[in-house]
N, C-alpha and C positions, 0 to 999 in steps of 0.2 A: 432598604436595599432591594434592590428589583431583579425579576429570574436574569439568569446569565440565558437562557432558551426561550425568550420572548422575542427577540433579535428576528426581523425579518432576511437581514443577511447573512447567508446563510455561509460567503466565504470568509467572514471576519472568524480572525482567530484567536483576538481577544492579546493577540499579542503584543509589547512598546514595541516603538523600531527598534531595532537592533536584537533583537530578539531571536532565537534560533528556534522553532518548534518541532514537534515530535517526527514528522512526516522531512521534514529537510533536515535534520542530523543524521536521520536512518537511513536517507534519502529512498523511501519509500517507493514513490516512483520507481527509479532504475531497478530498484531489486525487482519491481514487479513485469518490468522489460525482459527480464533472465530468465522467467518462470514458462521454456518453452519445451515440455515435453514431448521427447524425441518417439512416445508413442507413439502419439499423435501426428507425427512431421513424418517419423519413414512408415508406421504401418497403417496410418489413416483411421486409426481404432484408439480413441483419447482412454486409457487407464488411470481413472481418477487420483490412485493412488500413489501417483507418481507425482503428483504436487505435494502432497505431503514429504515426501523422498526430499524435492528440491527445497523445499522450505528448510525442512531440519538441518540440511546440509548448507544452506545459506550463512 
C-alpha cells in the first residue's frame, strides 16, 4: 500500500465521482465569504476577536 501524501497533486481529493467531501457539504467556501468583520469595515481597526464571535455563531 503506498502513502496517501506522496501524491504530487496536491488538488485530488482522493474522492469516487459522485462523492460529496468535507469542504462542499459545509460549503466551506461561502461560510468563509460571511466572515466580514464590521470592526474592521466601519472602524478600520480589525478586532481579532471578532472572528471567533462570527465563527461560533456560524
Amino acid at each position: 500500500m503506498s502513502c496517501p501524501f506522496q501524491g504530487d497533486d496536491v488538488t485530488d481529493t482522493g474522492l469516487r465521482p459522485g462523492q460529496v467531501g468535507y469542504n462542499d457539504y459545509l460549503k466551506i467556501s461561502d461560510l468563509l465569504k460571511f466572515q466580514i468583520p464590521l470592526s474592521e469595515k466601519v472602524e478600520h481597526n480589525l478586532v481579532h476577536d471578532e472572528y471567533l464571535f462570527i465563527i461560533i455563531h456560524q
